[in-house]
C-alpha positions as CSV (number, residue, x, y, z in Angstrom):
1,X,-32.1,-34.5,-6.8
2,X,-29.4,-33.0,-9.2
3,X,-29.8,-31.1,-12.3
4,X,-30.8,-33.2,-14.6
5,X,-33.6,-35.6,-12.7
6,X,-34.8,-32.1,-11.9
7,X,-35.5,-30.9,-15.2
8,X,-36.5,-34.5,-16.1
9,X,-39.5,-34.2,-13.3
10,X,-40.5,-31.0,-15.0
11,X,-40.7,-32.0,-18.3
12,X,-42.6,-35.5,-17.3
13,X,-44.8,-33.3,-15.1
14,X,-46.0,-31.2,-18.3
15,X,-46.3,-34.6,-20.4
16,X,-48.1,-35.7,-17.7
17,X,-50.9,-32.7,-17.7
18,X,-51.1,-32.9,-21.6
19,X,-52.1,-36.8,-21.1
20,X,-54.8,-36.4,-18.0
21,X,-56.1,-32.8,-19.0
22,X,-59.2,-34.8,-20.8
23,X,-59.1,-37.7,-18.4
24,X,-61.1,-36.4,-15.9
25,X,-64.0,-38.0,-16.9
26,X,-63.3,-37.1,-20.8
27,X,-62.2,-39.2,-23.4
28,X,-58.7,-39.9,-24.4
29,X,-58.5,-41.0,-28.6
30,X,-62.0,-42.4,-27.7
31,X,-61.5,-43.9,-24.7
32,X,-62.6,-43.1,-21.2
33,X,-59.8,-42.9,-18.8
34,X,-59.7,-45.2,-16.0
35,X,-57.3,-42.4,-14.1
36,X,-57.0,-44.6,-10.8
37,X,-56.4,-47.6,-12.8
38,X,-53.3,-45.8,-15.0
39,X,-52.2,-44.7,-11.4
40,X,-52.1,-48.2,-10.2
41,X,-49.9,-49.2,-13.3
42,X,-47.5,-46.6,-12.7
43,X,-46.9,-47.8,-9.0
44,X,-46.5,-51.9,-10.5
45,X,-43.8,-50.4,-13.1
46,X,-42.2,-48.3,-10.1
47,X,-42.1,-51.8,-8.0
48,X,-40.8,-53.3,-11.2
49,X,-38.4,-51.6,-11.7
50,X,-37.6,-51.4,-7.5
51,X,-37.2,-55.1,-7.7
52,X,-35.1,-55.2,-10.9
53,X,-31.7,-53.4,-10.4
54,X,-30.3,-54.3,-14.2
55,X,-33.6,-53.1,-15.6
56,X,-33.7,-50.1,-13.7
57,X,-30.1,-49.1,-14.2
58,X,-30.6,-50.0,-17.6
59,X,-33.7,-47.9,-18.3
60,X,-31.7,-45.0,-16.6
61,X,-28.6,-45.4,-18.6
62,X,-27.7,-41.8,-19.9
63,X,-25.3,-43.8,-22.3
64,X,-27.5,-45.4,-24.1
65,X,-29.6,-43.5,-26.9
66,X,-33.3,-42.4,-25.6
67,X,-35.0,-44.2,-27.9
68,X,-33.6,-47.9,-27.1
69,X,-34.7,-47.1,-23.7
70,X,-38.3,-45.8,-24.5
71,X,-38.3,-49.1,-27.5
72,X,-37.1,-51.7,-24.5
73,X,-39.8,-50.6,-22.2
74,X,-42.6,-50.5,-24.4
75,X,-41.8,-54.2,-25.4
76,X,-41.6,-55.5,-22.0
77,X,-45.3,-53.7,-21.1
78,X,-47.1,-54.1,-24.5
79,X,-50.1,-55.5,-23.5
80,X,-49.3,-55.5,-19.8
81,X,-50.6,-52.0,-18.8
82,X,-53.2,-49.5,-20.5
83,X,-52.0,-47.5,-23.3
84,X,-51.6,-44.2,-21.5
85,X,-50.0,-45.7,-18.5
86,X,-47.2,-47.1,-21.3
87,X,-47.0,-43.5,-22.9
88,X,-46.4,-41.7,-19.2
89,X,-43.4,-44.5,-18.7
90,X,-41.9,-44.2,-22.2
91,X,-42.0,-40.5,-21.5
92,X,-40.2,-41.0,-18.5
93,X,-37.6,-43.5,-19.6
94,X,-36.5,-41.4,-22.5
95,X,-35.6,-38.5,-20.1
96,X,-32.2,-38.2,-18.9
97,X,-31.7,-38.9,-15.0
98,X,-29.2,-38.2,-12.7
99,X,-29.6,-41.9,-10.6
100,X,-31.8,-44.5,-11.5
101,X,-33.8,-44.1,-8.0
102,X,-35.0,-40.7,-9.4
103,X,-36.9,-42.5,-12.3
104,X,-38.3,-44.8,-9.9
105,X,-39.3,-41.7,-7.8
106,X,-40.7,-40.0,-10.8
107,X,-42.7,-42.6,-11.8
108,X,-44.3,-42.8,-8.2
109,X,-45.0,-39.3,-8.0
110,X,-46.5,-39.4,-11.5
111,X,-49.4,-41.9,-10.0
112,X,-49.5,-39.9,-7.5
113,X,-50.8,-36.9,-9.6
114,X,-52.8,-38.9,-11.9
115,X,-54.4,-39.9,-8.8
116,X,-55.3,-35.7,-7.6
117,X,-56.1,-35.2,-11.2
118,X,-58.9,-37.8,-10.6
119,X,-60.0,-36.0,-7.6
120,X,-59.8,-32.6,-9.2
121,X,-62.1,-34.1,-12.1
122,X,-64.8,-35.0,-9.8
123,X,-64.7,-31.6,-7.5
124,X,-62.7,-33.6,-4.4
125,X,-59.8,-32.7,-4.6
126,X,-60.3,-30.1,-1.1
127,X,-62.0,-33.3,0.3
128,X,-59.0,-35.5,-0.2
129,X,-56.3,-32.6,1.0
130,X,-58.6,-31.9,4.5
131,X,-58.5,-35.9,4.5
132,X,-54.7,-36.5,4.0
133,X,-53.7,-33.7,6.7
134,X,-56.6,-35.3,9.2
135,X,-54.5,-38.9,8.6
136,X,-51.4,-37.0,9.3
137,X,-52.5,-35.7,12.4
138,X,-53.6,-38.9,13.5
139,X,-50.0,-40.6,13.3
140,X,-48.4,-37.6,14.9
141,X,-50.5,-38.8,17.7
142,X,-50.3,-42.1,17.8
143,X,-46.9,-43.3,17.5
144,X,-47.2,-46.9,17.8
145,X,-49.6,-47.0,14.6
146,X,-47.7,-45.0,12.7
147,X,-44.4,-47.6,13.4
148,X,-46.8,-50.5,12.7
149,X,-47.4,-48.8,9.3
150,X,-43.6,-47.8,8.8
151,X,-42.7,-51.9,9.7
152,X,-40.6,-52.4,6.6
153,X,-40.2,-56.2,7.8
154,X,-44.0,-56.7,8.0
155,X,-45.4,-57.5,4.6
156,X,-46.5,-54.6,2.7
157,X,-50.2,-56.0,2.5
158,X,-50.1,-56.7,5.9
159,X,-49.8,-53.2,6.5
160,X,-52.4,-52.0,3.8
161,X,-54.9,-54.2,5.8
162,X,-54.1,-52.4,9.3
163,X,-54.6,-48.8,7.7
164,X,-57.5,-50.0,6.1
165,X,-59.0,-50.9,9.3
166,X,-58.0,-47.4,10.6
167,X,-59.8,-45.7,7.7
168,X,-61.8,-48.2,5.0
169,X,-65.3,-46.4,3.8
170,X,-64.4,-43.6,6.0
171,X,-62.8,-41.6,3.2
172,X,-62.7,-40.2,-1.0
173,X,-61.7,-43.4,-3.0
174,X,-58.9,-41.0,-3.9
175,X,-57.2,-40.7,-0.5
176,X,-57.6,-44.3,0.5
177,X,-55.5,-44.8,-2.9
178,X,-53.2,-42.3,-2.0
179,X,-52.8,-43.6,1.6
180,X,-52.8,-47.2,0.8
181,X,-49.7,-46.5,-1.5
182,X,-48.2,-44.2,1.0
183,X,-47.7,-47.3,3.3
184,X,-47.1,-50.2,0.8
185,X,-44.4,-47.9,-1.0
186,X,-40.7,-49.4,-1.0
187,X,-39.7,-46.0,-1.7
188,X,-41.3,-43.9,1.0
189,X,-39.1,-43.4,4.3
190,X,-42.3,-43.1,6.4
191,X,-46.1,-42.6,5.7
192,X,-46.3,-39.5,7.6
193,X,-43.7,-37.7,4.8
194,X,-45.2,-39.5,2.3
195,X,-48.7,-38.1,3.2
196,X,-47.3,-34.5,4.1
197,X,-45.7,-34.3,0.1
198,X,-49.2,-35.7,-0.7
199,X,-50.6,-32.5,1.1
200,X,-48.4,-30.1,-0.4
201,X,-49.0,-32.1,-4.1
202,X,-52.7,-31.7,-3.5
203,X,-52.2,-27.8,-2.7
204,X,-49.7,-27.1,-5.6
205,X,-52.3,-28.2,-8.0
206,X,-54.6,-25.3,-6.9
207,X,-51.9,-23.0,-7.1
208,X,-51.5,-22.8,-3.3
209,X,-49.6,-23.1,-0.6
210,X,-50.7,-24.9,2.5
211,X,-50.6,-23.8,6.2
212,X,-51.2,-26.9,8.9
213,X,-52.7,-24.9,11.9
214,X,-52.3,-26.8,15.2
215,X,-54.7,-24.8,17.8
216,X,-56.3,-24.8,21.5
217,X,-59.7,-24.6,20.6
218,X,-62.1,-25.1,17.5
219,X,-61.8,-22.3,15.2
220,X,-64.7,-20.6,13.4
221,X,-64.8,-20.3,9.7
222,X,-63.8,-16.3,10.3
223,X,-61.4,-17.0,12.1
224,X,-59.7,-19.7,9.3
225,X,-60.4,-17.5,6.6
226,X,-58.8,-14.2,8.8
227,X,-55.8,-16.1,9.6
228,X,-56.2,-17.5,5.7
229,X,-55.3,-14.0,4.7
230,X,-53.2,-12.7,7.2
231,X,-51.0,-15.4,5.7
232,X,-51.1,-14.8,2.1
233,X,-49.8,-11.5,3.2
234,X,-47.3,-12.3,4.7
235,X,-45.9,-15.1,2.2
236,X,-47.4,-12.7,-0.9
237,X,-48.9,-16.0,-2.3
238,X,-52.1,-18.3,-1.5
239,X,-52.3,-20.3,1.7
240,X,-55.2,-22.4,2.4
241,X,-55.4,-23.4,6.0
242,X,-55.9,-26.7,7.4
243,X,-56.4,-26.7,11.3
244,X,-56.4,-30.0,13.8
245,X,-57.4,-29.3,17.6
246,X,-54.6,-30.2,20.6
247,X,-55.7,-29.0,23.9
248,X,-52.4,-29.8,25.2
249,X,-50.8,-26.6,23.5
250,X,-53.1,-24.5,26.0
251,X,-53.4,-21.9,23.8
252,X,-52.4,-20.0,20.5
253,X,-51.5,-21.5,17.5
254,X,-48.5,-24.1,15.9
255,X,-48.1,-22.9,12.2
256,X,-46.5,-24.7,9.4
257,X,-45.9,-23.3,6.3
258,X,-43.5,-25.6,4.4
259,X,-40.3,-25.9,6.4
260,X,-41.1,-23.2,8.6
261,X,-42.8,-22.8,12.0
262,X,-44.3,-20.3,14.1
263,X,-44.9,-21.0,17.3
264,X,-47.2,-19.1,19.1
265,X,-48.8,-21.8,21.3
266,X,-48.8,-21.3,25.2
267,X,-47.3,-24.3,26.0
268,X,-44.1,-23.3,24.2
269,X,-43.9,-20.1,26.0
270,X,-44.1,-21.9,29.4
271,X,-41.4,-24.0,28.8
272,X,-39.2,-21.1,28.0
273,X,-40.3,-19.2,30.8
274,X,-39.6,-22.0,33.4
275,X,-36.0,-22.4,31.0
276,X,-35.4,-18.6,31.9
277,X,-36.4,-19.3,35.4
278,X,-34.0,-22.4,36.0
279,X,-31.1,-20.5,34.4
């Protein structure tokens, strides 16, 4: 993402805060915010505007004055979608982007947060975070669900059905949502990087970084909260931990922290030794 979308995602980002701040469960000009429901709006304009390439590069036009673009998509959606859902796109639309894919983008990410702010506003947010990296670890593991899910020639609804048979009533409103959206998504490459920016949206909102912990064994809640610290240290910031059990590393512990990894597991080691021995 160039310049421009960049600063573009920043500045709808802060609008975007402004506009939910009272949402979660508050009012809004005397209204109670249906946050899930202005999520699901801002997905429908996103597949809008997917579907509609003259719209889109329309909308996206830097040409064309800020307010023609904000004026042409408020007519098109007046009475279409709820009244803050219309403010978050006009918002957006007036911005100036670098492609027209990077609104698109923007506008999915933006349900996406309205969607943690409702978790946030009803104390779930650590739920739906523990719940996102436990669906994560369950299409590591099973490939062959996780390419049913990525199937972009089976219908997307198709595809929402089979993941809600995986995890329907078995999880916060919120992540079921969040996953659901993850799969159906025209935009998303697969669900497993669309859940693991989920994750890291979900820990940025606390002001944290997020560590995925792949051990041998269970660990005990010292042992999460020691290993906790030991790498805010080390990364001088907060890191939450999230761990999943794989007996097949033997031992030690697969850390990711972002893009990097430290591998401390036995089952790497052994493969390097028998590498040193073959050589």
């Amino acid at each position: 993402m160039h310049a421009a979308s960049r600063d573009a995602v920043d500045r709808l980002r802060h609008s975007l805060d402004e506009l939910v701040r009272d949402g979660r469960g508050g009012l809004l000009r005397g209204r109670r915010m249906d946050l899930p429901g202005i999520a699901r709006e801002l997905y429908a304009v996103a597949d809008l505007l997917t579907e509609q390439p003259r719209l889109r590069r329309t909308l996206a036009d830097p040409a064309s004055p800020a307010a023609g673009r904000s004026g042409l998509i408020g007519r098109l959606l007046q009475g279409k979608v709820s009244a803050p859902a219309l403010e978050v796109v006009q918002q957006a639309v007036a911005l100036r982007w670098s492609s027209p894919w990077d609104l698109v983008d923007a506008l999915e990410t933006s349900g996406d947060e309205v969607l943690l702010a409702a978790a946030e506003g009803d104390n779930a947010l650590d739920e739906v975070e523990d719940q996102l990296f436990r669906m994560e670890r369950i299409l590591d593991a099973q490939s062959d669900l996780s390419a049913l899910l990525d199937e972009s020639v089976v219908p997307a609804d198709r595809r929402v059905r089979l993941l809600d048979d995986v995890v329907g009533g078995k999880v916060h409103p919120v992540t079921q949502a969040l996953l659901e959206h993850a799969v159906a998504s025209q935009r998303k490459p697969t669900a497993v990087l669309a859940i693991d920016a989920l994750i890291e949206a979900a820990a940025a909102r606390r002001n944290r970084s997020l560590a995925r912990v792949v051990a041998a064994t269970e660990l005990t809640d010292d042992q999460q909260a020691r290993l906790s610290r030991v790498l805010s240290e080390i990364y001088g910031r907060s890191v939450d931990v999230r761990y999943a059990v794989d007996p097949a590393i033997r031992g030690g512990l697969m850390v990711r922290v972002g893009d990097e990894i430290i591998d401390g597991t036995v089952a790497t080691r052994l493969i390097r030794i028998r590498a040193e021995f073959a050589q």
